[in-house]
N, C-alpha and C positions, 0 to 999 in steps of 0.2 A: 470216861466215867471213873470215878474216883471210889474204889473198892476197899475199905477200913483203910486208910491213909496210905493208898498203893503196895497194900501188903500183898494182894494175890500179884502183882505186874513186879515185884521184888522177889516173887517164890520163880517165876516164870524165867526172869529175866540171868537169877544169879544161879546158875544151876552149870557148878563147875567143881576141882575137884574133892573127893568125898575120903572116906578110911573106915578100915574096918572090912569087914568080910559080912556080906550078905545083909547090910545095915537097914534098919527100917526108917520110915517117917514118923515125928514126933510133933504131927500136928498140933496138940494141946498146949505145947510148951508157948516159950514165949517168942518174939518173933524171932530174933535171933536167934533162936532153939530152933525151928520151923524152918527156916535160911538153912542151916546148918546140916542139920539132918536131912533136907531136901536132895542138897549139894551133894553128900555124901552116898545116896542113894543113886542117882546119877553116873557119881563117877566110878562106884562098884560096878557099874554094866558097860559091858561089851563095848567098845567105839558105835557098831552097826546096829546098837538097840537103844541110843541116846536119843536118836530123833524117835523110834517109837514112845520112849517112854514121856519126852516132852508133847507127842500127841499127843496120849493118855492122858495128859495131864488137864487140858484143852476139853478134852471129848468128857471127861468128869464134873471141870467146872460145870460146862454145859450140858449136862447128860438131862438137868429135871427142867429143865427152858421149855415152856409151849410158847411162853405167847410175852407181849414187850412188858407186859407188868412184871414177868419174873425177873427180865431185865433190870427193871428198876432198883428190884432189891439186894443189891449189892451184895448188902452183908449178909442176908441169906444164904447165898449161893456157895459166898467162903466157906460158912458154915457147915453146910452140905457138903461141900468137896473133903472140910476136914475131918468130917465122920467117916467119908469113904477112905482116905488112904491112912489116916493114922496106924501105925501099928504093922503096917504093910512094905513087904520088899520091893523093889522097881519091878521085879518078874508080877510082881500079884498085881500092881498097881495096873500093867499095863496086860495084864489078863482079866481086873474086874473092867478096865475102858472098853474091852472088846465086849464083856459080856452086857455093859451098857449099848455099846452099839448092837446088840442082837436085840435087846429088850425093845431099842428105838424103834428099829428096825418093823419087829413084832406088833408095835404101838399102832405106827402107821400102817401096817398090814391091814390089822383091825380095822382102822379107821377108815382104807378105802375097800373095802368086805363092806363096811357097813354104809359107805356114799354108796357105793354100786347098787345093793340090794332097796336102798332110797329112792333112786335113780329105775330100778327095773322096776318098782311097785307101780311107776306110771303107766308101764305096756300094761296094761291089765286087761286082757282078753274081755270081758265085760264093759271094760269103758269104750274099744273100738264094736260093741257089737251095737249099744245106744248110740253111738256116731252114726254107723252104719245106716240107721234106722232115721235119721235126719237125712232127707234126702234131696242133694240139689237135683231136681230134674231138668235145668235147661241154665247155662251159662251164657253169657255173650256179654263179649267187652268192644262198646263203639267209641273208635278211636278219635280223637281230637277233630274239630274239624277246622283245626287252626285259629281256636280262640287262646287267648294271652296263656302261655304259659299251657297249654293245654286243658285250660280248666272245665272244657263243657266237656270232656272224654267222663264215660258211664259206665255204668257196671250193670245188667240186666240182668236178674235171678228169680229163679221160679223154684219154691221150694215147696217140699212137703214132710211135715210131721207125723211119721209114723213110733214115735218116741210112747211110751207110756206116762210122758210129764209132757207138762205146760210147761211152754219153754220161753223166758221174756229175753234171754237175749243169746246171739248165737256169735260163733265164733271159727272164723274161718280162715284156708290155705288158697291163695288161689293161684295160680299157674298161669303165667302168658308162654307160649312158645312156639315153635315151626318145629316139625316132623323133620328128625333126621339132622339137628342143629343140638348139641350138646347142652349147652348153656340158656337156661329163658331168657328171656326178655325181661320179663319180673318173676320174682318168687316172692311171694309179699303175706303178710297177715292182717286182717282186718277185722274188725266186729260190728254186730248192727244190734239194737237198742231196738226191740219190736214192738210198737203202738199196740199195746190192747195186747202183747203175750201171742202165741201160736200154741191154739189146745190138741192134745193126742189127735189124728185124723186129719185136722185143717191142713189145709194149701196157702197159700200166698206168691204175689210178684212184688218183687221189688225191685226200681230203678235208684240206682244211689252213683252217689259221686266221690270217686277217690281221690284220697290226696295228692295232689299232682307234685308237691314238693317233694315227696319222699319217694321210697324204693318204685310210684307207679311212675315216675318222672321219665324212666325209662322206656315205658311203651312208644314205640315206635306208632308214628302217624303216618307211615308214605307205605307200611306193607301191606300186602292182600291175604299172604300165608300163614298166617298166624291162626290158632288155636287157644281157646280160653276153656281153664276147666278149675273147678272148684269142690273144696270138702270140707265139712263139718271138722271143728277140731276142739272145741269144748262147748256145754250148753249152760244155762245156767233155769232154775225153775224159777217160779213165778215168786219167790221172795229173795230171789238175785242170788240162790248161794248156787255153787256147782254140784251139774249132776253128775259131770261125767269126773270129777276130781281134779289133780292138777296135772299140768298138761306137759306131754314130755315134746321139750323145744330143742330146737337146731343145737341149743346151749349147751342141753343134757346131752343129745350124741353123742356131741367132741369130750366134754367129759368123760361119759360114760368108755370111750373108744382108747380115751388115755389111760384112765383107770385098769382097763382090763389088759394094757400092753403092758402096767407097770411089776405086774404081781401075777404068779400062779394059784388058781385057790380052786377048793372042792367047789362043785356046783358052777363052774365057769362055763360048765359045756351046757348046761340047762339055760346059764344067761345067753351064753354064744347063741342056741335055738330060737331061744326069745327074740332077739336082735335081730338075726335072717329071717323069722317069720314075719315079724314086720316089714322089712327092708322086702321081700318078695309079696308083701301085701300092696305096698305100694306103689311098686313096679306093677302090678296087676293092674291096681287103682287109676293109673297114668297113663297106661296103655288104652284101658276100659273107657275110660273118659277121656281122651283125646277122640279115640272114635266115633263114640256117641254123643258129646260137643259137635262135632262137627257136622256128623251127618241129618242129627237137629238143624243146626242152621242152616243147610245147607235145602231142604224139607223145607225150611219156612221161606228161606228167598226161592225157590220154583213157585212156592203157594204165591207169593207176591208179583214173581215176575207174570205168572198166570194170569193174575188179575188185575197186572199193568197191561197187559195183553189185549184181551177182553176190553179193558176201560178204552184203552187205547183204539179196536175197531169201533165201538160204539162212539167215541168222542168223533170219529172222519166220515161221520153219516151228518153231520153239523157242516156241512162242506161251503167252503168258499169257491162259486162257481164262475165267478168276474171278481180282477181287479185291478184298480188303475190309482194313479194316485195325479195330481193334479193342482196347479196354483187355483185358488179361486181369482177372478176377473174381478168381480161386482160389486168390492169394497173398494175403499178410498186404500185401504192398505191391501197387497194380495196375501190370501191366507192357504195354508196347503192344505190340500184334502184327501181322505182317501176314500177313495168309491169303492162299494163291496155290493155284492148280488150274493146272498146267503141262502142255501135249503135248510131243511131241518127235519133231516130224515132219523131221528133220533129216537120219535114214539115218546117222547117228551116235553113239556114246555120248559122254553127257554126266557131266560127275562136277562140276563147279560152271559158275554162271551168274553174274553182275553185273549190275544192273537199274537204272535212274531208277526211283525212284517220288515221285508227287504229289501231296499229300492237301489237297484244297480242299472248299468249299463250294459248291452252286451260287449264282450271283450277284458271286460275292469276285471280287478284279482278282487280289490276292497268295495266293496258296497258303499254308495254314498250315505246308507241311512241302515241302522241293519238294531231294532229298538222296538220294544211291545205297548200294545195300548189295549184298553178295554170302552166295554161302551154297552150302557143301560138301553135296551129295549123297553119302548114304553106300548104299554099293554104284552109286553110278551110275545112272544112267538110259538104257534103252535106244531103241534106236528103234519109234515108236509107241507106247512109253506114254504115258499119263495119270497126273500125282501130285498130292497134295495137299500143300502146302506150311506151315508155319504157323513161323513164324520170329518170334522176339526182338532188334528190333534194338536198338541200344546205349539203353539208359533214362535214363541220362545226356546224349545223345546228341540232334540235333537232332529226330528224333521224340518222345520224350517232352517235347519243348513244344506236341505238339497237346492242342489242347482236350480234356477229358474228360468235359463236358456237350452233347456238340453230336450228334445224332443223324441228321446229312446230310450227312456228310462222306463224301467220293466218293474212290476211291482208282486212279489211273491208274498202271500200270506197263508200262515199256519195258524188252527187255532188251538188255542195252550189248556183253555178249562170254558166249561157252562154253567152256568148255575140255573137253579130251579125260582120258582115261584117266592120261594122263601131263603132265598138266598145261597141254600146248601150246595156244594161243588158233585155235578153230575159227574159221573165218572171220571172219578180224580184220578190220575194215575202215578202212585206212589213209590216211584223207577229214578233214580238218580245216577250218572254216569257211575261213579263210584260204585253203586248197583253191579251193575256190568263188571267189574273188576275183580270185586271179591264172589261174586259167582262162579266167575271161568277157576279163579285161581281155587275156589272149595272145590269145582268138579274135577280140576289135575290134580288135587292133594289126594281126594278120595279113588280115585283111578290108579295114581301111583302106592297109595299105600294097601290097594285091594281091601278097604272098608267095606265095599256091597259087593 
């Protein structure tokens, strides 16, 4: 940049030797005047205060610079500089640079005193006591079940407003992690947009779906040990402005944590407290809600397996008490059949059932046939009958690949569900292997980390 036709990069540049005893700068003059008397001031000092003094000289241009527009103005700057040293010996010149580097110095003191005390206005003990007061009561995150990219994985939340405002949209931390594993799975933020607002007192559930391209992309789908915990972290009332204010982010931390290493200041120990009291609020919060996540869910799959249980002895009163499976003879084509002798000790009626069945050989590892079929009762089936069965299942169909010379084929059948009158599923039983998996692994988590 071109500074009144390279007058300051000529003051900078020719600074060699001077005369005269203790000579000052004669800024105002003309530029040869200003050359001259620069040089001369220069070469009255010392060898070992030349480069001080060509600092000074640097650190004045630039003493009144915030920002690129003062850049710009060139000739301002000269201007400035040449108010500061006119008149002045190279000792003053390069004692007022110093006293501009204290003033800078001082400048930005201020300036992060005043980011900080910005920054600390978000802890504000009243905005975490209305969080508080927003209350997730039951977390649970169901993980992928191997759909594209993860995309059917859930979020289940059950919350309650004990807030003194209607709250239309809420805003949340949530937490994937394993006990005893430093680092989550996710650490993520998300917000929901509440149908109809949540008034002081109400409850709600919500099933929602996270972004699976972003920070939830993470969640692991093959683990059982994981823990899912969730907290309020801004609200907003029912004309969308915030209640709780703005919100102090991962952002502000890092700032706030550099800020407070860069400067000593009155009042740092009252921030410092601020800081740890949060930082041990949330260490609380994490601890609190890992255990109580868990040992909720861990409550609702016994309540489930119970009553997979239960479905389960009631469903084996429906018993399959013969069965045989067989070519039909008596068509021009042979069709396979399966013959069933059925009770229905159930105290139910039945109007259709759904079955496994298995048709192996003795000895064979693989089943020749191993495939479910269902089959409409007509009129129903009541309780304590006995019926005879004899069903065509599809001949196309993976049963018409059994053999049709083999004379040992053994035919086991399970049945899988019943329905009612109206079609509804009699003791369904709502148990999925996967079931099984995240059970054992929530009863070792809670065992190893003494939760009950």
């Amino acid at each position: 940049m071109k500074i009144r036709s390279l007058t300051f990069a000529t003051i900078t540049i020719l600074l060699i030797a001077g005369c005269g005893k203790d000579p000052t700068v004669n800024a105002k003059g003309s530029d040869e005047e200003q050359k001259a008397s620069i040089e001369s001031v220069k070469d009255s000092l010392p060898v070992d205060r030349r480069d001080d003094f060509e600092e000074a000289m640097k650190t004045l241009l630039f003493s009144d610079f915030e920002s690129l527009s003062d850049l710009a103005d060139g000739e301002g700057m000269v201007r400035r500089l040449q108010d500061q040293i006119d008149g002045k010996t190279g000792e003053e010149i390069i004692a007022e640079a110093e006293k501009a580097r204290e003033q800078r110095k001082q400048r930005e003191r201020d300036q992060a005193i005043t980011e900080i005390e910005e920054i600390v206005a978000k802890l504000s003990p009243e905005t975490e006591k209305i969080l508080a007061n927003f209350v997730v009561e039951r977390s649970l995150f169901i993980p992928s079940g191997g759909g594209y990219l993860g995309s059917d994985a859930s979020i289940n939340l059950v919350v309650r407003n004990d807030t003194d405002h209607a709250v239309s949209r809420t805003y949340f931390q949530a937490i994937l992690l394993t006990p005893g594993r430093s680092v989550p799975w996710v650490d993520a933020e998300f917000n929901y947009d509440i149908p109809g607002g949540l008034e002081p007192g109400e409850s709600a559930e919500w099933n929602l779906r996270p972004n699976m391209f972003g920070e939830w992309s993470k969640a692991p789908d093959d683990r059982d040990d994981t823990v899912f915990i969730v907290r309020a972290i801004g609200l907003d009332d029912a004309d969308g402005a915030s209640i709780t204010g703005e919100r102090f982010t991962p952002r502000d931390q890092e700032r706030l944590a550099s800020l407070m290493g860069s400067i000593e200041f009155e009042g740092e120990s009252r921030i410092q407290s601020s800081i740890d009291a949060r930082s041990e609020m949330l260490d609380r919060w994490r601890e609190a809600a890992m255990r109580r996540s868990a040992l909720i869910e861990l409550a609702l799959l016994r309540d489930r397996k119970a009553q997979a249980d239960a479905a389960r002895s009631s469903l084996v009163q429906f018993e399959v008490t013969r069965s045989r499976f067989y070519w039909n003879e008596d068509r021009f084509s042979r069709d396979p059949v399966i013959d069933l002798t059925v009770h229905n000790g159930t105290g139910e009626t039945v109007t259709r059932f759904r079955a496994q069945g298995v048709l192996s050989s003795p000895g064979r590892e693989t089943p020749w046939v191993e495939d479910s079929f269902s089959y409409a009762i007509r009129g129903g089936m009541e309780h304590g009958e006995t019926e005879q069965f004899k069903l065509s299942p599809n001949m196309f169909g993976s049963w018409a690949s059994a053999p049709r010379d083999r004379t040992d084929m053994v035919l086991t059948v399970s049945i899988l569900s019943i329905e009612d009158s109206d079609g509804e599923d009699l003791f369904e039983v709502e148990w999925e292997p996967e079931d099984d998996a995240r059970f054992a692994a929530l009863e070792q988590m809670v065992a190893a980390q003494r939760w009950e």
